[in-house]
C-alpha positions as CSV (number, residue, x, y, z in Angstrom):
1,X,-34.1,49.3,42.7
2,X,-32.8,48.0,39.3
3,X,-30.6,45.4,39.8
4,X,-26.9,45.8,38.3
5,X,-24.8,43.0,36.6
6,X,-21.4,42.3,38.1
7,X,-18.6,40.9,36.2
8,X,-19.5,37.3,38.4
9,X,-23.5,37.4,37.8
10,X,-22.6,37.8,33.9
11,X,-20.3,35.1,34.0
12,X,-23.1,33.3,35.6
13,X,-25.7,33.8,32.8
14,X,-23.6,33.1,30.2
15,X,-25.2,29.9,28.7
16,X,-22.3,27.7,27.4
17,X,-21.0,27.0,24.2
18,X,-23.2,24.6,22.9
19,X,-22.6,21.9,19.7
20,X,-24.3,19.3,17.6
21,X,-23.6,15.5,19.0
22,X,-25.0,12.1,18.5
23,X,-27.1,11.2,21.6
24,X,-28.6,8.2,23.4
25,X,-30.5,8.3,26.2
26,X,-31.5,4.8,26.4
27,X,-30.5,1.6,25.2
28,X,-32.4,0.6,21.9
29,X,-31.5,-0.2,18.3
30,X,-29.8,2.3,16.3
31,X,-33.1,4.4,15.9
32,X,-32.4,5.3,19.3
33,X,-29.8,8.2,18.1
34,X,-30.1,11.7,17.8
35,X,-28.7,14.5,16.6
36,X,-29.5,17.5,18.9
37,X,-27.0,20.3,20.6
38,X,-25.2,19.6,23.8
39,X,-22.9,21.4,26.0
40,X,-19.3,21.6,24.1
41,X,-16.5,20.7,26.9
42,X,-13.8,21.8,28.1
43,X,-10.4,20.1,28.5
44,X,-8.1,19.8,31.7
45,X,-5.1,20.5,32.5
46,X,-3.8,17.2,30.8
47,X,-6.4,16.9,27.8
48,X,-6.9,18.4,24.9
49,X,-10.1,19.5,23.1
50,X,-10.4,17.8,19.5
51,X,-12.4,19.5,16.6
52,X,-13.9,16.0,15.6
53,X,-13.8,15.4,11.7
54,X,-14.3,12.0,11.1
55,X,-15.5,9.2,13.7
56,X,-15.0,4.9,13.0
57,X,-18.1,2.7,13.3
58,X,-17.9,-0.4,14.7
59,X,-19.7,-3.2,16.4
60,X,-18.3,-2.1,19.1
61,X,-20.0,1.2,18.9
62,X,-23.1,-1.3,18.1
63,X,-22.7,-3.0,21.3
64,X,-22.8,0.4,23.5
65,X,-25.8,1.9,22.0
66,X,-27.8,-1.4,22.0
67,X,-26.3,-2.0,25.7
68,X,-26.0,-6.1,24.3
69,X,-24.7,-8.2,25.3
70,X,-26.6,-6.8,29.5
71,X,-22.9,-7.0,30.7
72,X,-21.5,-3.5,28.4
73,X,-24.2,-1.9,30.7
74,X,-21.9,-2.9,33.9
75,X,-18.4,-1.6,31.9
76,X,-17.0,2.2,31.5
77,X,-18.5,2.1,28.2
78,X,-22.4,1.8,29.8
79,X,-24.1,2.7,32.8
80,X,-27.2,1.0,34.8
81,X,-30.1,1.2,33.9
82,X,-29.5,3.8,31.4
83,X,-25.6,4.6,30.0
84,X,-23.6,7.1,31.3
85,X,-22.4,8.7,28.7
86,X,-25.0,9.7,26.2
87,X,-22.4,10.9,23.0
88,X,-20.8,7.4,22.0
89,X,-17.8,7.0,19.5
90,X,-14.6,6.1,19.9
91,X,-12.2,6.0,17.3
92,X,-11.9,9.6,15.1
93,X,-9.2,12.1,14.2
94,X,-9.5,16.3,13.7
95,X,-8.0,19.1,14.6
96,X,-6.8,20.1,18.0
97,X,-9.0,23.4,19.4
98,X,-7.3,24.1,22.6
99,X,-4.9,22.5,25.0
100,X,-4.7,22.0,28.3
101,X,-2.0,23.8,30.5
102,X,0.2,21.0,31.0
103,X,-0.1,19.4,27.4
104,X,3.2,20.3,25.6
105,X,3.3,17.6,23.0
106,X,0.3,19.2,21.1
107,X,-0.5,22.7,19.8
108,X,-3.7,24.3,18.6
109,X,-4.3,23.1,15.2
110,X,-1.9,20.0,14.9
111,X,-4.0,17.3,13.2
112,X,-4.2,14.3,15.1
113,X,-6.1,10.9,15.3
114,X,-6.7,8.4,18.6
115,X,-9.4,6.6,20.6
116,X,-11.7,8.0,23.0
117,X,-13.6,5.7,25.6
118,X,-16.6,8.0,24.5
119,X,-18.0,10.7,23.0
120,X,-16.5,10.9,19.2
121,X,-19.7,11.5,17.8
122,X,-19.5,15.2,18.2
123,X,-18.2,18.0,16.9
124,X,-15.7,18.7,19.6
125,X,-14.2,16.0,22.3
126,X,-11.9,15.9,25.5
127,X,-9.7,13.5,25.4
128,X,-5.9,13.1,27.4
129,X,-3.2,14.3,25.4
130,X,-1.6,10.6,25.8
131,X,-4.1,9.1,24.0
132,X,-3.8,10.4,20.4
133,X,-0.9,11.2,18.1
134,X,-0.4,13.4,14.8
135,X,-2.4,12.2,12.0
136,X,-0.5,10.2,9.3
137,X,0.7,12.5,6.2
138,X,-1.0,11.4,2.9
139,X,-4.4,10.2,5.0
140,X,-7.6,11.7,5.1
141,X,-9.4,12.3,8.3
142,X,-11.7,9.5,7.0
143,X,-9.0,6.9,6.7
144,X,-7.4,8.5,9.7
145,X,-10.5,7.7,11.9
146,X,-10.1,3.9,10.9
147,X,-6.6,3.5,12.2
148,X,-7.4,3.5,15.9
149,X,-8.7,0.0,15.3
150,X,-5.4,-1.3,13.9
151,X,-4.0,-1.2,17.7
152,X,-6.3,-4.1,18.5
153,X,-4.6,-6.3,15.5
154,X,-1.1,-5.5,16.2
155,X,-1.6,-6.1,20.2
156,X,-3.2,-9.2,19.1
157,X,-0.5,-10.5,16.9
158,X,2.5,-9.1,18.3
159,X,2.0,-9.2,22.0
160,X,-0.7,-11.6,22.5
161,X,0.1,-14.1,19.5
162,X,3.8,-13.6,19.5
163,X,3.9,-13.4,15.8
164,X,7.4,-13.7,14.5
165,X,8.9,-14.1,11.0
166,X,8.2,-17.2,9.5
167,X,5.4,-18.1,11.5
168,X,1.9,-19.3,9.4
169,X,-0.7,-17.5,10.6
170,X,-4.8,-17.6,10.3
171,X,-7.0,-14.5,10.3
172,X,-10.3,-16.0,10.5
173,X,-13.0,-12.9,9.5
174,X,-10.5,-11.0,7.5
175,X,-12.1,-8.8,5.8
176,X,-14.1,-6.9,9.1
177,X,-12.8,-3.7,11.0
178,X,-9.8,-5.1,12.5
179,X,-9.2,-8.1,10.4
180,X,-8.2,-5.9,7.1
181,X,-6.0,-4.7,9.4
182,X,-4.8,-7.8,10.8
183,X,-3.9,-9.4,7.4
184,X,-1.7,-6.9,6.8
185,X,-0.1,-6.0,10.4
186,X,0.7,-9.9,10.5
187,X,2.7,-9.7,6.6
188,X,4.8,-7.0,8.1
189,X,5.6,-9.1,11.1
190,X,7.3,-11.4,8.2
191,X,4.3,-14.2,8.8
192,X,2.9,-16.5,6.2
193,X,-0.7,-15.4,6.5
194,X,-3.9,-17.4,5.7
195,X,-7.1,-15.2,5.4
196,X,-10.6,-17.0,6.0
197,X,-13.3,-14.6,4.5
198,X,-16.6,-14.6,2.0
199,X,-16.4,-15.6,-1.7
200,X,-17.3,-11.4,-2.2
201,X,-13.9,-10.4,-0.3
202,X,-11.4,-12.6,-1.6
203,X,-10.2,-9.7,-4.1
204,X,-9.9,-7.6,-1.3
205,X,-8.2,-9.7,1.2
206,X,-5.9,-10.6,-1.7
207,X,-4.5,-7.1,-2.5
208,X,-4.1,-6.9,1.3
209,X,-1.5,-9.3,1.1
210,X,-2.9,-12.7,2.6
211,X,-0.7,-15.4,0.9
212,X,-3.2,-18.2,0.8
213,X,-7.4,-17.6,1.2
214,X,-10.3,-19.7,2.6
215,X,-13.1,-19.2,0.8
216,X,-15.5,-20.3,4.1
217,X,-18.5,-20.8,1.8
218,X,-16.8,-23.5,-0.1
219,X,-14.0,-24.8,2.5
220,X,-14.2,-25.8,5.9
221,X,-10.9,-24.0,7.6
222,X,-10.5,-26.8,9.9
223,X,-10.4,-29.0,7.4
224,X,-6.3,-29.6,6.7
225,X,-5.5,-30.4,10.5
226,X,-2.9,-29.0,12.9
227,X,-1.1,-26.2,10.3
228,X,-0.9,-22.8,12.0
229,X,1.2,-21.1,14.6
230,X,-1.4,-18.6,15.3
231,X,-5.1,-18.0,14.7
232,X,-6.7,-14.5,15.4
233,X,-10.3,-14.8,15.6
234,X,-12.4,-11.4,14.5
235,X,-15.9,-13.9,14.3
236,X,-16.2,-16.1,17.6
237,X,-18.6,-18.7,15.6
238,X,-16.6,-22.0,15.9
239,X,-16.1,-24.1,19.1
240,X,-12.8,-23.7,21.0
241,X,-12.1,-27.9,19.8
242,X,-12.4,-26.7,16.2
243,X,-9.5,-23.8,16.9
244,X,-7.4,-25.9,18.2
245,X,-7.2,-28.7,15.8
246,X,-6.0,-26.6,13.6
247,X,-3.1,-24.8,15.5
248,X,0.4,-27.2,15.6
249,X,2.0,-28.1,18.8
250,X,3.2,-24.5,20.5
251,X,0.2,-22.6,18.6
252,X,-1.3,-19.4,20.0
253,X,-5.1,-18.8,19.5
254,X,-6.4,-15.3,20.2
255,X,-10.2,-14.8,20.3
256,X,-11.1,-11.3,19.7
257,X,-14.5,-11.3,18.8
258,X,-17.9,-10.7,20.5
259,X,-20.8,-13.2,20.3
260,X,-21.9,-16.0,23.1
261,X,-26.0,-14.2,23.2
262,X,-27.6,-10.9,24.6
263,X,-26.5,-11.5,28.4
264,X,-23.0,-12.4,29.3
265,X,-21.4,-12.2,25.8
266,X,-18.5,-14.2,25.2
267,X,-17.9,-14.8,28.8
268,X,-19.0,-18.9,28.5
269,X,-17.0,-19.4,25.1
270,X,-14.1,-17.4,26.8
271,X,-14.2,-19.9,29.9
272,X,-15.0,-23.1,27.8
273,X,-11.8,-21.8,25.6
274,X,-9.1,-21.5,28.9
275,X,-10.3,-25.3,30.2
276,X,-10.2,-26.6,26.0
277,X,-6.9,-25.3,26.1
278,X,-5.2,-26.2,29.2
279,X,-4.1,-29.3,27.8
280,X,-2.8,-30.4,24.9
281,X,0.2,-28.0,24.3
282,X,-1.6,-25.3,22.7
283,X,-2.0,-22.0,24.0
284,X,-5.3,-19.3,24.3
285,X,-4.0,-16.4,24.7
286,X,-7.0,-13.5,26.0
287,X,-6.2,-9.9,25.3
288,X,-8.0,-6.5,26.1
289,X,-6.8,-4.0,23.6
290,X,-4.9,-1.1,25.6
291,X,-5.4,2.3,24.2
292,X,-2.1,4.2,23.8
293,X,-0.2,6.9,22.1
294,X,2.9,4.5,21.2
295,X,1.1,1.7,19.4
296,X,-0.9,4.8,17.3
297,X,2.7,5.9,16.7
298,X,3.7,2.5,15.3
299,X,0.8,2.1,13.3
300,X,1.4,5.7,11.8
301,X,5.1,4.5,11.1
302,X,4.0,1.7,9.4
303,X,1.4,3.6,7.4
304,X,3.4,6.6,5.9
305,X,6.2,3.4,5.0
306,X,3.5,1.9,3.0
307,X,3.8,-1.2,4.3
308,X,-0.3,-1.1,5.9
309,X,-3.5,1.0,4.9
310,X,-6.6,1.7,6.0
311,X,-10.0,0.0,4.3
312,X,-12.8,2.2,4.9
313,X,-16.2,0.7,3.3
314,X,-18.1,3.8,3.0
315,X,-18.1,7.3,4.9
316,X,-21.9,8.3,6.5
317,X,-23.1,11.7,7.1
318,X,-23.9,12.6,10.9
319,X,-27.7,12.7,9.8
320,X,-27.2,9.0,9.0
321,X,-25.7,7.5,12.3
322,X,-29.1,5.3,12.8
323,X,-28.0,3.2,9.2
324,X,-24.3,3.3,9.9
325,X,-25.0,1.5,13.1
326,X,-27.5,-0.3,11.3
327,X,-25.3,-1.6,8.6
328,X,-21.8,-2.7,11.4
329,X,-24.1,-4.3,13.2
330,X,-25.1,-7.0,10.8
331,X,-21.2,-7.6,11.2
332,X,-20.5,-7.9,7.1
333,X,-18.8,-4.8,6.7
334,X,-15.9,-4.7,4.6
335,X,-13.2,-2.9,6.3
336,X,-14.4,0.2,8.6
337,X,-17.4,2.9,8.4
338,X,-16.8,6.2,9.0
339,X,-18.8,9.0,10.4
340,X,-18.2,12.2,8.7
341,X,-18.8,14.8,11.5
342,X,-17.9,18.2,9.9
């Protein structure tokens, strides 16, 4: 007896919409990466589904992939022994494809930009609707994707630091993903900001804004004493002493940097920084960036005012993921990479 196809059994054999992504299926150097076709997904009743354009790379992206320092293998970003989530990527923006049922904030084709916890290197992505907001006008997707990463310099200056006007403050690695950004998110907090970067930036940290620069090939920034309110740290090379001598009495100093070896990170600096600090009447002040719609909102505001921009090194075709990760991991990129996805 030929059999006959219901509606249910053809349902059934439809394969599923399928789409190029970066993948890794073990942790490795950047060599690990692929580009092969995976199953495109679907989105909730709260997400939406993303038509990816444009995707940041960062050491952070580094750090998943390469599953170093052992502990990112233990955190939502990894998995044990081999990670979780094989498409990594974070930050991006693109067009919205679909929406969920309860989503009313977003319609099909709105351009928007935001941070995933994975999966941006694709050609389509789930993410929650209250994760992302409209792109800024006058952006490309390609600057668009590096503005995700200005959340973690205004969380660290504003909310962590307390930046307020007047105050003198030190970016120390200020020419990197999020310290382009933090030079110029701590000007518009009405700070008097000292930028520490390499004799090949100071043009670029300049036009950013930073009233004075360190040049740390030919000055020692701890030379000059106690003469900060603040210090942001985007490198995590010096010794938690070293940061505080140069912060006056009241002084905030947020770490936000990797580092500390291949096993548990920053973890030892982080503890040798809270018992440095617990006298002495300065402060260290520990942050985890928290992604959300209203901080993309305020860095959007601040973009389409003019007062902050995006620096974006050099934009990478999919094909080249492997050198993209390559290059950010050497951690002397000037501004953000970007992944051009389609």
């Amino acid at each position: 007896m030929q059999a006959i196809d219901t509606p249910a059994t053809a349902a059934r054999s439809t394969p599923p919409a399928m789409m190029k992504a970066v993948v890794h299926r073990e942790y490795g150097e950047p060599e690990v990466l692929t580009v092969t076709e995976v199953a495109k997904p679907t989105p909730g009743g709260d997400d939406v589904l993303i038509r990816v354009i444009a995707a940041g790379v960062s050491i952070g992206d580094h750090h998943v992939i390469t599953g170093k320092p052992y502990l990112v293998r233990l955190s939502p970003f990894g998995g044990f022994p081999r990670p979780k989530n094989p498409v990594p990527g974070a930050a991006l923006s693109g067009r919205i494809e679909a929406v969920g049922a309860n989503v009313t904030t977003f319609r099909v084709g709105d351009e928007v930009f935001g941070q995933a916890l994975n999966g941006a290197f694709a050609e389509y992505v789930v993410m929650p609707a209250g994760l992302i907001a409209h792109k800024p006008k006058g952006l490309s997707f390609e600057e668009s994707a590096a503005v995700p990463w200005g959340t973690t310099a205004l969380q660290g200056l504003r909310d962590a630091g307390g930046v307020k006007p007047g105050d003198r403050v030190l970016i120390y690695g200020a020419s990197g993903a999020v310290g382009t950004w933090a030079v110029q998110i701590a000007k518009s907090l009405g700070a008097h900001v000292t930028a520490v970067c390499s004799t090949r930036n100071v043009d670029l940290v300049r036009k950013l804004g930073a009233d004075e620069i360190i040049d740390y090939s030919k000055v020692d920034f701890v030379t000059g004493g106690a003469r900060f309110d603040v210090l942001m740290d985007m490198v995590g090379n010096r010794s938690a002493s070293d940061c505080k001598a140069v912060l006056k009495p009241g002084g905030r100093y947020v770490p936000c940097s990797g580092g500390g070896g291949d096993w548990v990170g920053p973890i030892f600096s982080i503890l040798g920084g809270l018992l440095a600090f617990l006298f002495g009447g300065r402060h260290f002040k520990m942050f985890i960036q928290n992604v959300n719609a209203a901080d993309l909102v305020v860095m959007r505001d601040l973009i389409e005012a003019g007062t902050v921009k995006p620096v974006v090194e050099r934009s990478w075709p999919m094909a080249e993921v492997s050198a993209a990760l390559r290059h950010v991991g050497t951690g002397h990129s000037r501004g953000l990479n970007v992944l051009h996805i389609q």
